[in-house]
C-alpha positions in Angstrom: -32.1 13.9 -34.7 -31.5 10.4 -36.5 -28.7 8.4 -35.2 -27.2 5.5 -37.2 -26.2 2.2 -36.5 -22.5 3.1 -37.2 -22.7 6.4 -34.5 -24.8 4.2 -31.8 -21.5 1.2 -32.4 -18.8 4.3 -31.9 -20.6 5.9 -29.0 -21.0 2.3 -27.2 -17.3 2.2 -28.0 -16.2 5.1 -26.6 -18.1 4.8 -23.7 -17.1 0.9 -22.6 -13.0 2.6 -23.4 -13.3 5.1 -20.8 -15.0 3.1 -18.2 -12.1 0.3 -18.6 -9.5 3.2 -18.6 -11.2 4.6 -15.3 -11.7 1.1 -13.6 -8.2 0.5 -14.3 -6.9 3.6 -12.8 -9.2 3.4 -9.9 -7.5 -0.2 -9.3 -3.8 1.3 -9.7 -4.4 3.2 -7.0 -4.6 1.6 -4.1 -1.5 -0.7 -4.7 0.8 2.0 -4.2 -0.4 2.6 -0.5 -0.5 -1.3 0.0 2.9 -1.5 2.0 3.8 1.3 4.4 7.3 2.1 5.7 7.8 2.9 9.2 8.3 6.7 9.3 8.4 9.1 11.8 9.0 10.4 14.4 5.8 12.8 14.4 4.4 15.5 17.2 0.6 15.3 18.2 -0.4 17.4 20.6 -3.8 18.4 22.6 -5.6 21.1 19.5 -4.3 19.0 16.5 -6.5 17.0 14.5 -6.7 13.1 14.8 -3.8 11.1 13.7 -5.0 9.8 10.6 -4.2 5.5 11.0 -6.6 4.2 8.0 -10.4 3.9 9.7 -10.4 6.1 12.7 -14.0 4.1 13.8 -12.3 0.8 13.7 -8.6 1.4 14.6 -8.4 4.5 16.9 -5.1 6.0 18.5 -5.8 5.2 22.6 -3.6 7.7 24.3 -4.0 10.5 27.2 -5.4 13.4 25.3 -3.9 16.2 27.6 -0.1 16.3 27.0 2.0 16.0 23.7 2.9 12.7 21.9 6.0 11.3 19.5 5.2 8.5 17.5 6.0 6.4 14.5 3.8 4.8 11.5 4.7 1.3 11.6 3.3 -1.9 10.2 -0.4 -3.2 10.5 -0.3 -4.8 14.0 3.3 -3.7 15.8 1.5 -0.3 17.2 1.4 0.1 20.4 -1.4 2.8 20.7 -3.1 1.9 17.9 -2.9 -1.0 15.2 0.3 1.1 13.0 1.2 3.3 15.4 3.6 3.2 17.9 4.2 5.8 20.5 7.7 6.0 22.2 11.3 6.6 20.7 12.2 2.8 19.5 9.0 1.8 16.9 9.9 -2.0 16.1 11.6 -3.4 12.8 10.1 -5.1 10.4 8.5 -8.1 10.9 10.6 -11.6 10.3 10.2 -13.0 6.9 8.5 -9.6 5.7 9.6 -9.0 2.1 11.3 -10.4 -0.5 13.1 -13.6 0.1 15.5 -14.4 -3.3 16.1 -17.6 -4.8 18.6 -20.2 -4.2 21.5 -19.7 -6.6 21.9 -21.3 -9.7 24.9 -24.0 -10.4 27.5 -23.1 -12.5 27.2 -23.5 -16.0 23.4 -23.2 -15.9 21.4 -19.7 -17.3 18.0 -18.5 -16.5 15.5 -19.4 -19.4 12.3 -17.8 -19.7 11.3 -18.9 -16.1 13.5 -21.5 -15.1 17.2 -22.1 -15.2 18.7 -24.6 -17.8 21.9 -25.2 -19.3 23.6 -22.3 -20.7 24.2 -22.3 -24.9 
C-alpha cells in the first residue's frame, strides 16, 4: 500500500497529539497527591499488610510487630515511627508557616488591577 505525503503529515499529527495529551495527564497526576492531610486514626495489627508510607525500602514503619497499632498519616518528617507516620493518640499539627500566607491589605480607595493594586476608577 502507497501512502501519501498528506496521510504520512496526519498520522505524524495524530501521533505527536496523543503523546502530548498522555504526557500531560501523566503530569496531572501526581500534583493531586503532592500535599497530604493528616488523617487517621488507623488500626494495624500483626497479619495485615504493610502500612503503605510512599517507598517502603527507604521510609519503613519501625514498630514492635507482635501487638496492634493506632496511628495517623501526617506530614513528611513529623512521624514518629516512620517519616509521615505517627503512632500514638495526639499526631502533631501542621507545621508553622505551612500553607497559604495572604497578602497585606490594600488601602482604601485602591483596587486590584491585573496583578497589582492601583487606584480605583
Amino acid at each position: 500500500m502507497k501512502t501519501t505525503h498528506s496521510q504520512k503529515r496526519m498520522l505524524a499529527a495524530a501521533l505527536l497529539s496523543a503523546g502530548v495529551a498522555l504526557a500531560g495527564s501523566g503530569l496531572s497526576t501526581g500534583v493531586a497527591a503532592a500535599d497530604v492531610q493528616p488523617t487517621g486514626p488507623f488500626t494495624w495489627c500483626p497479619g495485615d499488610a504493610p502500612v503503605p508510607t510512599g517507598n517502603i525500602r527507604v521510609n519503613p514503619v519501625i514498630w514492635d510487630e507482635n501487638v496492634c497499632h493506632d496511628y495517623w498519616y501526617v506530614y513528611h518528617g513529623q512521624g514518629n515511627v516512620a517519616q509521615n507516620i505517627w503512632e500514638g493518640p495526639n499526631p502533631p499539627g501542621p507545621p508553622p508557616g505551612h500553607g497559604f500566607v495572604p497578602p497585606p491589605p490594600i488601602p482604601p480607595g485602591w483596587c486590584w488591577g491585573l496583578f497589582l493594586p492601583s487606584p480605583c476608577p
